[in-house]
Backbone of each chain as nested JSON, in Angstrom:
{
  "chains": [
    {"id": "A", "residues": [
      {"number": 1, "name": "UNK", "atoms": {"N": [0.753, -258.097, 157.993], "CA": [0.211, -257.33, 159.133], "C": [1.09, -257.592, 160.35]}},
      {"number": 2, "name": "UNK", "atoms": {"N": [0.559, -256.622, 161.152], "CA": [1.693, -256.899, 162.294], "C": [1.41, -257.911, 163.748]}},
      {"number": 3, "name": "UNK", "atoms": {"N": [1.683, -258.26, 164.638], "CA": [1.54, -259.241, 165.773], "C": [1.107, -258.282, 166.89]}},
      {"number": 4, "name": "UNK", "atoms": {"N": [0.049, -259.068, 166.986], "CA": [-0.88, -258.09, 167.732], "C": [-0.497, -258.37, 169.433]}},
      {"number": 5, "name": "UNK", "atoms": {"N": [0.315, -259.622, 169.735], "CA": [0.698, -259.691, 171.11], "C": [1.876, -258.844, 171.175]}},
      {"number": 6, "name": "UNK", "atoms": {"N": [2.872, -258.374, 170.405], "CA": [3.768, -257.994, 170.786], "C": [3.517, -256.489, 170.673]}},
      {"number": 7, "name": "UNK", "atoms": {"N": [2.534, -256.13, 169.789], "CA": [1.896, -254.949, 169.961], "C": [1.299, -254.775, 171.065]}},
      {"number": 8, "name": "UNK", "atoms": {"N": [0.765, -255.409, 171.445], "CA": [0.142, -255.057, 173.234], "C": [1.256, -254.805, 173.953]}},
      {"number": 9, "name": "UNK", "atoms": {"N": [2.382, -255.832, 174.149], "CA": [3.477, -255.26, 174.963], "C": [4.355, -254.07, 174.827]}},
      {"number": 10, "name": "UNK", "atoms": {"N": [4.001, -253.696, 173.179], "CA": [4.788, -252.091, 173.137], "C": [4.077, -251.232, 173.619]}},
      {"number": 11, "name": "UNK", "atoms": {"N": [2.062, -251.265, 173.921], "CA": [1.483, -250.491, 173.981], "C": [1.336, -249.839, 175.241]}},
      {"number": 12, "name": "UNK", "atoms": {"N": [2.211, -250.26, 176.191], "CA": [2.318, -250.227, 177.723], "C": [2.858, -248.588, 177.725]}},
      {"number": 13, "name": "UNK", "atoms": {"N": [3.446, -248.295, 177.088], "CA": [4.012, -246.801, 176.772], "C": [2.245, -246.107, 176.146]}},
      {"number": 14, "name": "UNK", "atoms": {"N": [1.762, -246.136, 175.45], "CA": [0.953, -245.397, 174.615], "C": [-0.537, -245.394, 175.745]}},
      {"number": 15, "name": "UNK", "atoms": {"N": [-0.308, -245.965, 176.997], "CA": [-1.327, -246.341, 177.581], "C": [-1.821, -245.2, 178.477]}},
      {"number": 16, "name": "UNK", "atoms": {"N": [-0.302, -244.733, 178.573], "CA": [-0.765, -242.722, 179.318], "C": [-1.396, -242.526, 178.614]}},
      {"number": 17, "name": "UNK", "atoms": {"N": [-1.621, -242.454, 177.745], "CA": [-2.376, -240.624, 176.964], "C": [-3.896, -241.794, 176.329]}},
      {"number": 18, "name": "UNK", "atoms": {"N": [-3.044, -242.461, 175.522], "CA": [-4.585, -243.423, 174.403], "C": [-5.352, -244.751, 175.663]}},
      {"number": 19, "name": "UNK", "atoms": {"N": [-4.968, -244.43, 176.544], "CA": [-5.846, -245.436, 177.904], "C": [-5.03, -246.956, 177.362]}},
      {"number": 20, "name": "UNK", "atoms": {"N": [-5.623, -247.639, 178.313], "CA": [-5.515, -249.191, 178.483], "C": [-6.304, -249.822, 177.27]}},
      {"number": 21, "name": "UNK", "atoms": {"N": [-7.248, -249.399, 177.49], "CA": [-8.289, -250.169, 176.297], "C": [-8.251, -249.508, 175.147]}},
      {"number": 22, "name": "UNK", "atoms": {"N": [-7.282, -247.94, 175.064], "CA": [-7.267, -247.387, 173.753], "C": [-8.391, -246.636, 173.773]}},
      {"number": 23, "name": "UNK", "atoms": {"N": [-8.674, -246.141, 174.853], "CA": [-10.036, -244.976, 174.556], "C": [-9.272, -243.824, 175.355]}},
      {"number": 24, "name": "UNK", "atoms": {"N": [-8.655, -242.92, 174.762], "CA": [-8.007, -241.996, 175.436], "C": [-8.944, -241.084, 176.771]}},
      {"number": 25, "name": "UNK", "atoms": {"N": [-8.201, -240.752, 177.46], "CA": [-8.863, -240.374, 178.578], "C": [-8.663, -238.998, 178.283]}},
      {"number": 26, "name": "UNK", "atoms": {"N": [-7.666, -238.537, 177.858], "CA": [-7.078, -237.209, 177.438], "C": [-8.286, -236.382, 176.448]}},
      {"number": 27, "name": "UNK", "atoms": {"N": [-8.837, -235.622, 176.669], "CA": [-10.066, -235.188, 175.371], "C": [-9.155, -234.8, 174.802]}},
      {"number": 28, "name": "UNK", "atoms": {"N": [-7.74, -234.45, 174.568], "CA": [-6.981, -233.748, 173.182], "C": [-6.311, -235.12, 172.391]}},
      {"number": 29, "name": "UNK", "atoms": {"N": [-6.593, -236.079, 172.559], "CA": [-5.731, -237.336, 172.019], "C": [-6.953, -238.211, 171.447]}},
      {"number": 30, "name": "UNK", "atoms": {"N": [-6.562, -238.391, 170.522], "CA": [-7.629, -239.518, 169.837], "C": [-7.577, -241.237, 170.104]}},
      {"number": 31, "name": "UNK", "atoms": {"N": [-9.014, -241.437, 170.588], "CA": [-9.227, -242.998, 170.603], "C": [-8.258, -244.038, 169.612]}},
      {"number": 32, "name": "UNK", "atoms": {"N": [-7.702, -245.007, 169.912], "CA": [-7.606, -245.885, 169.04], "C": [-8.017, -247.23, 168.675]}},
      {"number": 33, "name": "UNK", "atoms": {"N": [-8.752, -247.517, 169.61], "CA": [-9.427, -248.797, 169.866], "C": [-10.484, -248.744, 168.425]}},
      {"number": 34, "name": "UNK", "atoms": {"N": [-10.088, -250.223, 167.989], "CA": [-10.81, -250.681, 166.525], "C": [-10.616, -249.762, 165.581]}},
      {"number": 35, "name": "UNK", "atoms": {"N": [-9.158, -249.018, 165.413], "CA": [-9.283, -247.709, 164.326], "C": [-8.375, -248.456, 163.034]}},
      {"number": 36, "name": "UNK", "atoms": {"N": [-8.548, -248.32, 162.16], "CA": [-8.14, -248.643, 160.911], "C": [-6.767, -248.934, 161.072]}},
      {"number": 37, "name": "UNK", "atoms": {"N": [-6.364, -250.521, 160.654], "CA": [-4.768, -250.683, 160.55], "C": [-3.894, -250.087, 160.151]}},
      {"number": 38, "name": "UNK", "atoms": {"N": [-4.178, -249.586, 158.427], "CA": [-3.622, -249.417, 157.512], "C": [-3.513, -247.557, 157.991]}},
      {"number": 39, "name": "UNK", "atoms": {"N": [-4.439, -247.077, 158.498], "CA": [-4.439, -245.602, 158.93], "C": [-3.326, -245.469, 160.055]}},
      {"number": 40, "name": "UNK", "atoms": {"N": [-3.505, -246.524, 160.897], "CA": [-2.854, -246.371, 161.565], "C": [-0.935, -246.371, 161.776]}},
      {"number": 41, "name": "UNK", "atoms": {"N": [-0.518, -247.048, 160.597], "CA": [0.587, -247.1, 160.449], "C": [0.827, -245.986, 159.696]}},
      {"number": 42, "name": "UNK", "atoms": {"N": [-0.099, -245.4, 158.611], "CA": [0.239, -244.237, 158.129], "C": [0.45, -243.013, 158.968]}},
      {"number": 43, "name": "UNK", "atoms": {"N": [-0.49, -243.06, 159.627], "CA": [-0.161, -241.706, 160.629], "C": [1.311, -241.936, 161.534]}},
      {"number": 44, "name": "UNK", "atoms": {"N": [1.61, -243.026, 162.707], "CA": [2.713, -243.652, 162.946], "C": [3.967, -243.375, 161.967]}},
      {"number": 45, "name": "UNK", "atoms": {"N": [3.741, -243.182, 161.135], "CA": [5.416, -242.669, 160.244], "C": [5.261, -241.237, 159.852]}},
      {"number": 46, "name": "UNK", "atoms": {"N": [3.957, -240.75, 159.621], "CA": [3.688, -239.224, 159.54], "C": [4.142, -238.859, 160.454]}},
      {"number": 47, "name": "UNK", "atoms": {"N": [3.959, -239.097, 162.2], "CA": [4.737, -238.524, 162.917], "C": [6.16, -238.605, 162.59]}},
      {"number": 48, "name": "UNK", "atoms": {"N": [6.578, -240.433, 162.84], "CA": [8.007, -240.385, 162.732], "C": [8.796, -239.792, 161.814]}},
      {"number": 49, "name": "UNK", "atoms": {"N": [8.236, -239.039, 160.538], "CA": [8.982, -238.593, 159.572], "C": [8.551, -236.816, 159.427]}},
      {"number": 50, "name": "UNK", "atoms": {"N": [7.852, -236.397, 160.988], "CA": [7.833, -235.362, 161.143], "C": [7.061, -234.623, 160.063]}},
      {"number": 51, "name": "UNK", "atoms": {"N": [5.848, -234.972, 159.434], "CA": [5.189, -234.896, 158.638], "C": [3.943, -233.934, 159.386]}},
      {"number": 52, "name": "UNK", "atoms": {"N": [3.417, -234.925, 160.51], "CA": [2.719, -234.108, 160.842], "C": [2.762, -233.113, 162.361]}},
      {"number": 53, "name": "UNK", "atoms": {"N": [2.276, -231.914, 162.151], "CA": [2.461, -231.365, 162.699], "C": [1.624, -230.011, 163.214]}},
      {"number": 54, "name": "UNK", "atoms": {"N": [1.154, -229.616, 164.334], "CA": [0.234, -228.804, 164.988], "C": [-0.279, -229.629, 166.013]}},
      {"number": 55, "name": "UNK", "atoms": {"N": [-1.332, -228.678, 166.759], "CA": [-2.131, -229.482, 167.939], "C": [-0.516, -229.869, 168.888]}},
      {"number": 56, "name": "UNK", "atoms": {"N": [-0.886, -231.528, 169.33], "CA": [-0.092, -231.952, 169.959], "C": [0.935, -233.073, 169.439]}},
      {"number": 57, "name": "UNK", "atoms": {"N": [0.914, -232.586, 167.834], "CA": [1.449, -233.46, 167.534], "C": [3.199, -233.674, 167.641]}},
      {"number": 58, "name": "UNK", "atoms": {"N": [3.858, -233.09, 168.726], "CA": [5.462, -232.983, 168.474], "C": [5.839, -233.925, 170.131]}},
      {"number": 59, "name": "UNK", "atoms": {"N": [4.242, -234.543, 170.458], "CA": [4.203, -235.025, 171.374], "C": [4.497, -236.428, 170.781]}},
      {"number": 60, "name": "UNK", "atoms": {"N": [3.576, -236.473, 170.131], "CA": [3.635, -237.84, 168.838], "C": [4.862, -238.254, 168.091]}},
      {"number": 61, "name": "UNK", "atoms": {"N": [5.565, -236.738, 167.875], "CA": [6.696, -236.676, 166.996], "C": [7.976, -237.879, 167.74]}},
      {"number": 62, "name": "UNK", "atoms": {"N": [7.868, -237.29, 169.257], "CA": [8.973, -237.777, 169.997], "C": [8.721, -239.562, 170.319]}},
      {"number": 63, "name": "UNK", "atoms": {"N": [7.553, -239.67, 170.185], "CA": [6.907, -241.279, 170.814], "C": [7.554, -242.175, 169.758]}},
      {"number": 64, "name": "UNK", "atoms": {"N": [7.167, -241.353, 168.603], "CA": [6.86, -242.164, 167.341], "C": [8.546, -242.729, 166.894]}},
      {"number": 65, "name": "UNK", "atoms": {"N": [9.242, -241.413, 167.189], "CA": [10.489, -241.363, 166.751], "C": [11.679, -242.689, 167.276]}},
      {"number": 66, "name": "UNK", "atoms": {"N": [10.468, -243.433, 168.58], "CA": [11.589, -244.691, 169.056], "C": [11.034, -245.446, 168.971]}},
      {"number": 67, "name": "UNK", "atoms": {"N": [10.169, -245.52, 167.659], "CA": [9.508, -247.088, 166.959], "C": [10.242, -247.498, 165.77]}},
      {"number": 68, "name": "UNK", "atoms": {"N": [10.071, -248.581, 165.67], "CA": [10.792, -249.269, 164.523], "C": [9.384, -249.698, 163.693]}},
      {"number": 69, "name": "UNK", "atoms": {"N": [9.554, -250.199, 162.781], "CA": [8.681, -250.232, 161.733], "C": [8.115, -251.522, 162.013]}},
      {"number": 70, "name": "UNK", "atoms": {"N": [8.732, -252.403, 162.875], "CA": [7.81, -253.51, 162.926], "C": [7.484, -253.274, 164.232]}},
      {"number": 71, "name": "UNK", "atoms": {"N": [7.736, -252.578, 165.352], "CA": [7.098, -251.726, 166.563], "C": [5.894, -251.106, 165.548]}},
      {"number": 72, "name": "UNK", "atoms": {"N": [5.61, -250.146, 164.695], "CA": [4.513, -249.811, 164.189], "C": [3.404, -250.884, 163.291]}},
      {"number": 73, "name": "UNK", "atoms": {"N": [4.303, -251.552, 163.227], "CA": [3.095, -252.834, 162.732], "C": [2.593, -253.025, 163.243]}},
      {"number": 74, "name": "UNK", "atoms": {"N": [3.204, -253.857, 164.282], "CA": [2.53, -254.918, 165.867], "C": [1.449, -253.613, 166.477]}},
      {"number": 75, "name": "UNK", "atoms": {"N": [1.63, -252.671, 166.477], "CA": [0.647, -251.418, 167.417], "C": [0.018, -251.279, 166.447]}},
      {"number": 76, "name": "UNK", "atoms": {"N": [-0.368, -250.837, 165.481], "CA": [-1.324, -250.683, 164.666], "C": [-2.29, -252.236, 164.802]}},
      {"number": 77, "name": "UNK", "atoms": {"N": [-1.608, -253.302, 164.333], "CA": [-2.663, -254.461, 163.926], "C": [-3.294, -255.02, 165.717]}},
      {"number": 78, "name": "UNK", "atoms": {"N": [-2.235, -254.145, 166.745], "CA": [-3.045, -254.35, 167.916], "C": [-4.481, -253.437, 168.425]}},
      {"number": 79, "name": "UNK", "atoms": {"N": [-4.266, -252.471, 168.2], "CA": [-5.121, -251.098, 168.453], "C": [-6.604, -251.671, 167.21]}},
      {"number": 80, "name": "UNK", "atoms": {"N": [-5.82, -251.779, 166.213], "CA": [-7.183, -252.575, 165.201], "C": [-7.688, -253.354, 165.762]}},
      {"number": 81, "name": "UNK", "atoms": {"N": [-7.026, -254.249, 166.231], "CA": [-8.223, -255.636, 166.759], "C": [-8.791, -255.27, 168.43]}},
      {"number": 82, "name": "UNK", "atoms": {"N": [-8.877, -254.403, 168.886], "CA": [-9.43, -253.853, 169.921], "C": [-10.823, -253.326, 169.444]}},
      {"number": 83, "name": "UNK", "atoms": {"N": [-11.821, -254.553, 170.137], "CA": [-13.332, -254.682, 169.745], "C": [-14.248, -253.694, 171.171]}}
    ]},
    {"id": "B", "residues": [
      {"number": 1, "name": "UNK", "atoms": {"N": [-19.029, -226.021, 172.349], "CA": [-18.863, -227.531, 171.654], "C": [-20.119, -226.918, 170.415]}},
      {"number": 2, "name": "UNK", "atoms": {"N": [-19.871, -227.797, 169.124], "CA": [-20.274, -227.564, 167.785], "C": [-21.899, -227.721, 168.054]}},
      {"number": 3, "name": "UNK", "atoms": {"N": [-22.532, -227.518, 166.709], "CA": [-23.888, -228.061, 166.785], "C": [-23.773, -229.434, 166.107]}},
      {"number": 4, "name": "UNK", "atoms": {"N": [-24.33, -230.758, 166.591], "CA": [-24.171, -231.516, 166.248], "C": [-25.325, -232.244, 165.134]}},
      {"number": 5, "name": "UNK", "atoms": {"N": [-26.588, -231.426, 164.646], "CA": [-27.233, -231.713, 163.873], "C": [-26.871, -231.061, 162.804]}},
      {"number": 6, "name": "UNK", "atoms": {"N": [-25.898, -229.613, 162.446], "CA": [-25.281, -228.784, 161.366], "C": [-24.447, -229.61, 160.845]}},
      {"number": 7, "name": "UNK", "atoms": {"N": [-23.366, -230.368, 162.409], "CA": [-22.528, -231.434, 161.668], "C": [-22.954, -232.434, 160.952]}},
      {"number": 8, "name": "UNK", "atoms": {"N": [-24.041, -233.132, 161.16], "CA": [-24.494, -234.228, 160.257], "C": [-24.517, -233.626, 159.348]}},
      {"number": 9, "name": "UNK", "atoms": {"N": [-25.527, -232.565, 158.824], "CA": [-25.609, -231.936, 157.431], "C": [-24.801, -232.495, 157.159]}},
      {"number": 10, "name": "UNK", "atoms": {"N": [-23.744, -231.332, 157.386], "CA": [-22.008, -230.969, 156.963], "C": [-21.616, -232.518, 156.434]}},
      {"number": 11, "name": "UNK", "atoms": {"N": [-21.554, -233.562, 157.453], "CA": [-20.742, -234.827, 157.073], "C": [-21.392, -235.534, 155.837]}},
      {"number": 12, "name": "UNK", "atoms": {"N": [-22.187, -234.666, 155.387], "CA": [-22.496, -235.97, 154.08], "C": [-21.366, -236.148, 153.351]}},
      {"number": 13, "name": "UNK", "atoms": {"N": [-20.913, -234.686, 152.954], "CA": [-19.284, -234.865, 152.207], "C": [-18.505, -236.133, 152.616]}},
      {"number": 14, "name": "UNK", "atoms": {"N": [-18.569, -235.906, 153.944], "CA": [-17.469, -236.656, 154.641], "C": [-17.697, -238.226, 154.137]}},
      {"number": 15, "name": "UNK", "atoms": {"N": [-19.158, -238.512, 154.285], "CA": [-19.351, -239.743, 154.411], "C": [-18.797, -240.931, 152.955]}},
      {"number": 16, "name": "UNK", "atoms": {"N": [-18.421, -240.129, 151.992], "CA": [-17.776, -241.013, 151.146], "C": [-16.507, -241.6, 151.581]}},
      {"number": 17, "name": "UNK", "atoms": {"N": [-15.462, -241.05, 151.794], "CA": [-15.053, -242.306, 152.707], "C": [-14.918, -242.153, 154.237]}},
      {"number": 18, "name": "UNK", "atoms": {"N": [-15.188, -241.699, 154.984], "CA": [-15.539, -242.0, 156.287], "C": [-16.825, -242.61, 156.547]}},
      {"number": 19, "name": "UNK", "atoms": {"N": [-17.507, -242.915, 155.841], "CA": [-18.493, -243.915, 156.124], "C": [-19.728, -242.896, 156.423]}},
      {"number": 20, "name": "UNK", "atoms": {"N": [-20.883, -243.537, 156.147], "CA": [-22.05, -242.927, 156.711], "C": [-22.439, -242.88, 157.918]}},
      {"number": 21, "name": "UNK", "atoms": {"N": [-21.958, -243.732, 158.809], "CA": [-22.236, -244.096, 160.183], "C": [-20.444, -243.68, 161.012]}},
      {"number": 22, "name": "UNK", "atoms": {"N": [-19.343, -242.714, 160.225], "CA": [-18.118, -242.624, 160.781], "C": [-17.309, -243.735, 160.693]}},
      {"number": 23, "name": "UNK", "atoms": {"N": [-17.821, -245.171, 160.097], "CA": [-17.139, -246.318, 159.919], "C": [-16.191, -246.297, 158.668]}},
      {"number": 24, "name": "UNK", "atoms": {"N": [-14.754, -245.839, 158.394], "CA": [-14.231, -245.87, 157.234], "C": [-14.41, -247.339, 156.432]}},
      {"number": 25, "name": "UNK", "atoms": {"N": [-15.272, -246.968, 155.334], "CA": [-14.714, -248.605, 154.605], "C": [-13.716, -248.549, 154.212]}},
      {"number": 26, "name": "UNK", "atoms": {"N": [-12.505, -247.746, 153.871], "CA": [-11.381, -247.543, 152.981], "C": [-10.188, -247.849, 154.077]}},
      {"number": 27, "name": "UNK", "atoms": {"N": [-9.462, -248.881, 153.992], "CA": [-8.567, -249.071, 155.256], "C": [-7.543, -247.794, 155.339]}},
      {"number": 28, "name": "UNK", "atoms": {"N": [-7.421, -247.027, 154.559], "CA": [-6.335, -246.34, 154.78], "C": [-6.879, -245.125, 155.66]}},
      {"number": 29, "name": "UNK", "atoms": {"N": [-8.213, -245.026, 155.37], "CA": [-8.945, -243.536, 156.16], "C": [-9.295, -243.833, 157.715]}},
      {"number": 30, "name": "UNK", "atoms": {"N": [-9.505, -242.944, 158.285], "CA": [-9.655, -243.51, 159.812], "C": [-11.461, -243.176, 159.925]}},
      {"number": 31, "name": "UNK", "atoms": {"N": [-11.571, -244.406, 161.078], "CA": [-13.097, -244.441, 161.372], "C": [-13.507, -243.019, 162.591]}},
      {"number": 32, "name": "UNK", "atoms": {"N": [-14.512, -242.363, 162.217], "CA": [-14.527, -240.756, 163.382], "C": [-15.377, -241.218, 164.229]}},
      {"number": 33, "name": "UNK", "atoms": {"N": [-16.136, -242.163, 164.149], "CA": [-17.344, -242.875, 164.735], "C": [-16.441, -242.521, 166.606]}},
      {"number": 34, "name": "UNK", "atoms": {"N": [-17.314, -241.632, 167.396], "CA": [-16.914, -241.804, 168.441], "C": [-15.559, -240.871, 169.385]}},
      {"number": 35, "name": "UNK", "atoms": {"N": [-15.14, -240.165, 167.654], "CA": [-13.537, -240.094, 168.266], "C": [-13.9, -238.89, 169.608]}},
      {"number": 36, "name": "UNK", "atoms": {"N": [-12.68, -238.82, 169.828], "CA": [-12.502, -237.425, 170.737], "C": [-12.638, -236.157, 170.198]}},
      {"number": 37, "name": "UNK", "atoms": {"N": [-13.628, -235.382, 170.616], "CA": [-14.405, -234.157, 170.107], "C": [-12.936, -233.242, 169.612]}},
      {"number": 38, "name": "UNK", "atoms": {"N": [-12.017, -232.725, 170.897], "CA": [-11.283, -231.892, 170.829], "C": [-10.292, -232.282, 169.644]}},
      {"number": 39, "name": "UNK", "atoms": {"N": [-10.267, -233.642, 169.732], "CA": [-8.911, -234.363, 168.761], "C": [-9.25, -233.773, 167.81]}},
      {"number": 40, "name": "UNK", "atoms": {"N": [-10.667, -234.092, 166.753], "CA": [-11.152, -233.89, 165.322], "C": [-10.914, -232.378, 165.19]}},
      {"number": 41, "name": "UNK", "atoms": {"N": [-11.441, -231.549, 166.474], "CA": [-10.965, -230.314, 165.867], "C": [-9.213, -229.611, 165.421]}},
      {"number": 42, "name": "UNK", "atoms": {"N": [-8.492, -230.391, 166.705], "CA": [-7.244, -230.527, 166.199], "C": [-6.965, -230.714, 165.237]}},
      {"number": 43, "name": "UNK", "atoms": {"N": [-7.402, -231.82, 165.203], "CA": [-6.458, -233.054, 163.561], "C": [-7.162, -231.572, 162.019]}},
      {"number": 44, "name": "UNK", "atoms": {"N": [-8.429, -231.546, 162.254], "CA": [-9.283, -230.574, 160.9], "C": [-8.561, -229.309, 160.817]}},
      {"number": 45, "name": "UNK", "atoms": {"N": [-8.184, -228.778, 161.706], "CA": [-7.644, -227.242, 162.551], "C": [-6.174, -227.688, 161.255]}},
      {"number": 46, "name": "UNK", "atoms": {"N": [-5.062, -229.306, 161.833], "CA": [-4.196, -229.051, 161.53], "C": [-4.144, -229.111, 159.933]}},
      {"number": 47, "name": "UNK", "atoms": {"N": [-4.883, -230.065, 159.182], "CA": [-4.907, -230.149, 158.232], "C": [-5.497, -228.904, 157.448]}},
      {"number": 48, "name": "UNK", "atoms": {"N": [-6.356, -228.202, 157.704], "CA": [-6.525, -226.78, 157.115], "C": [-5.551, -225.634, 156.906]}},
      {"number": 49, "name": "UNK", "atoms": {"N": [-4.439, -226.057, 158.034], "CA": [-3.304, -225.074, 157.796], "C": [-2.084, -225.743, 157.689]}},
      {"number": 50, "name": "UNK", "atoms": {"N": [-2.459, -226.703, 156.694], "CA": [-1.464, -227.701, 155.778], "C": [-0.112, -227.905, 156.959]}},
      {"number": 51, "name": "UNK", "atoms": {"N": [-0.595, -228.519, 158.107], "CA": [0.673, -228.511, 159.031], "C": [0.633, -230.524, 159.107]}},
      {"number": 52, "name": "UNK", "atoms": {"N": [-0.325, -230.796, 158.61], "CA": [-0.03, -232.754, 158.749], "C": [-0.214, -232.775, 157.075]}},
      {"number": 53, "name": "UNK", "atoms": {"N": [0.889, -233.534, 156.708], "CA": [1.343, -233.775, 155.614], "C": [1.616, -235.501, 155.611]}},
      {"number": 54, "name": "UNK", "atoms": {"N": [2.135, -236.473, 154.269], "CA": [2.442, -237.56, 154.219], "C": [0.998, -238.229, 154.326]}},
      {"number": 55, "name": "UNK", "atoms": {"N": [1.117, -239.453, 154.168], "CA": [0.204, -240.275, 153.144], "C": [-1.206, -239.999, 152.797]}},
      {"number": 56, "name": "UNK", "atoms": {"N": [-2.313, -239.912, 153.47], "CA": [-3.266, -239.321, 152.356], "C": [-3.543, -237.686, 152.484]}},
      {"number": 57, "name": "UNK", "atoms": {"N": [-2.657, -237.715, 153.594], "CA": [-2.817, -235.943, 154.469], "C": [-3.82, -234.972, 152.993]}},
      {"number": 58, "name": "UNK", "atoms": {"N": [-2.706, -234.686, 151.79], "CA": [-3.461, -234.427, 150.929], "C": [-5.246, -234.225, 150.657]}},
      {"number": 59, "name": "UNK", "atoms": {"N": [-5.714, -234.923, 150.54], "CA": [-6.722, -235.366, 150.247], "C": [-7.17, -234.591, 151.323]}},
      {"number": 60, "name": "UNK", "atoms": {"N": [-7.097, -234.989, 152.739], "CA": [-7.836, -234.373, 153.715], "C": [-7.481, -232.522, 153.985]}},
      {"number": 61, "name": "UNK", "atoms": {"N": [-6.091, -232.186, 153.358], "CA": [-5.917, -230.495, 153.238], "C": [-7.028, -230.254, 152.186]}},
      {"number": 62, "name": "UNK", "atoms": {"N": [-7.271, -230.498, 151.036], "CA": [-8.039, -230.131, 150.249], "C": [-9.85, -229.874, 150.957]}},
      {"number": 63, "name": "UNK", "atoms": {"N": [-9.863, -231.148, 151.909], "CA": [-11.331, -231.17, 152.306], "C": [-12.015, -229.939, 153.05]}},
      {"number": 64, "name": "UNK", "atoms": {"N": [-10.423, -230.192, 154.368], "CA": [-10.6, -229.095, 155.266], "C": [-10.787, -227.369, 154.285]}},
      {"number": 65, "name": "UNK", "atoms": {"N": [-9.792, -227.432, 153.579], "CA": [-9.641, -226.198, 152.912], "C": [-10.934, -225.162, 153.189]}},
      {"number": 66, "name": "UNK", "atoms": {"N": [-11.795, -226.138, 152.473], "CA": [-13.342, -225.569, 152.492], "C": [-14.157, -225.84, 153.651]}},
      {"number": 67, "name": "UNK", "atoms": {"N": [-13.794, -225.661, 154.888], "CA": [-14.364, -225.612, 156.263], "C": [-14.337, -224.8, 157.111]}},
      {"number": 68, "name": "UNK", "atoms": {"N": [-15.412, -223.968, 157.557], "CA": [-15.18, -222.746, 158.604], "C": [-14.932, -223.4, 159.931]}},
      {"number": 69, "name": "UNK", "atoms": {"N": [-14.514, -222.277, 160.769], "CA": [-14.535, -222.799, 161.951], "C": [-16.175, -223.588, 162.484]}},
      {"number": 70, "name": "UNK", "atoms": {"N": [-16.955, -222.659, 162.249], "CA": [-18.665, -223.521, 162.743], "C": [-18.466, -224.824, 162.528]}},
      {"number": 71, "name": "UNK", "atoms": {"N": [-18.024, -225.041, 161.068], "CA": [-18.444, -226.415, 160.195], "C": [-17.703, -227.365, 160.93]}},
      {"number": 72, "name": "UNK", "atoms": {"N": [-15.904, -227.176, 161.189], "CA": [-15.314, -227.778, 161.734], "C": [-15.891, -228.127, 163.665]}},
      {"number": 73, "name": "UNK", "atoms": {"N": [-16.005, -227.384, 163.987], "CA": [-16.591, -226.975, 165.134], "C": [-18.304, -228.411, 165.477]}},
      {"number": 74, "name": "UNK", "atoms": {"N": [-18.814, -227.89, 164.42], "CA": [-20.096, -229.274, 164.301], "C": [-19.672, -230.181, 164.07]}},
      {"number": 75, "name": "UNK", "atoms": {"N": [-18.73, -230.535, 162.617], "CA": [-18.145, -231.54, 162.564], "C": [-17.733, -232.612, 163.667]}},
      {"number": 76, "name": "UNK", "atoms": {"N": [-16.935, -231.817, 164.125], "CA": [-16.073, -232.709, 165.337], "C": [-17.803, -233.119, 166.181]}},
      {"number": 77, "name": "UNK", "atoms": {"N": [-18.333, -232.386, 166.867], "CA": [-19.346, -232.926, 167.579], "C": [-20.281, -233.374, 167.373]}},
      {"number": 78, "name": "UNK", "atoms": {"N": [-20.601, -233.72, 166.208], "CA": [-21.458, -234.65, 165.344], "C": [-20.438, -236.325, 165.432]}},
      {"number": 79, "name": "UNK", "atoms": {"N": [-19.369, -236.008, 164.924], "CA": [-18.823, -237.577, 164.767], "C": [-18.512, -237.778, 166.414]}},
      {"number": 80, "name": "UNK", "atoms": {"N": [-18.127, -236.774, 167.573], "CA": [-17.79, -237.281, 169.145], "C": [-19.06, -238.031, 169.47]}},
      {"number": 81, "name": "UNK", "atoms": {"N": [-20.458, -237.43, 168.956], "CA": [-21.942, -237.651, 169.645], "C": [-21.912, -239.285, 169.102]}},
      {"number": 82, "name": "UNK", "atoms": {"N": [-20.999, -240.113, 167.686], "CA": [-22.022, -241.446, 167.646], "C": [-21.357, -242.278, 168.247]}},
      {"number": 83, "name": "UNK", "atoms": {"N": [-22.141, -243.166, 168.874], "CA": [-21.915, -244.104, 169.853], "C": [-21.555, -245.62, 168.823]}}
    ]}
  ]
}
């Protein structure tokens, strides 16, 4: 799993749109606070591998696209442990 | 915004793995418990017109497949309404 402190410090970017605490303020962006680890890294490379796509997702496309895979660890196993 | 007692109906499907209460037990599925109304219709919207693809995307094109706009429409505001 990934390091959930260094995931907080990548999350300083994701904090526009998914809030501070991960409860998006945006009604078109989904919460992430306490959301599934393992979902969460899946979707995280769905963007980066341009998988998914509609809505706002080419917003995602571009975020996602300057993570590294252990950048998507650490944010996923951080956003999970957000109680 | 949906009817949110049609959506319960509706989510029994759902609730095998999104949980009965929106809590995924399955780590790979995401928990809806709460999410952002507009998001779910997004994310259902995109997966119905097979535009999010990669890891279980599948599974969830097939679900949506069989969802009208109403259903999707309750959906989403049935899982925004639980606290």
């Amino acid at each position: 799993a990934g390091d959930i402190e260094a995931g907080k410090a990548k999350a300083a970017v994701c904090a526009a749109c998914h809030g501070a605490d991960g409860m998006a303020v945006i009604p078109g962006y989904p919460h992430l606070k306490g959301q599934n680890e393992q979902y969460l890294v899946s979707s995280l490379n769905a963007y980066k591998a341009k998988q998914r796509n509609g809505g706002l997702a080419a917003v995602m496309q571009a975020q996602a696209a300057m993570l590294s895979d252990a950048d998507i660890a650490n944010l996923a196993a951080y956003y999970a442990s957000l109680k």
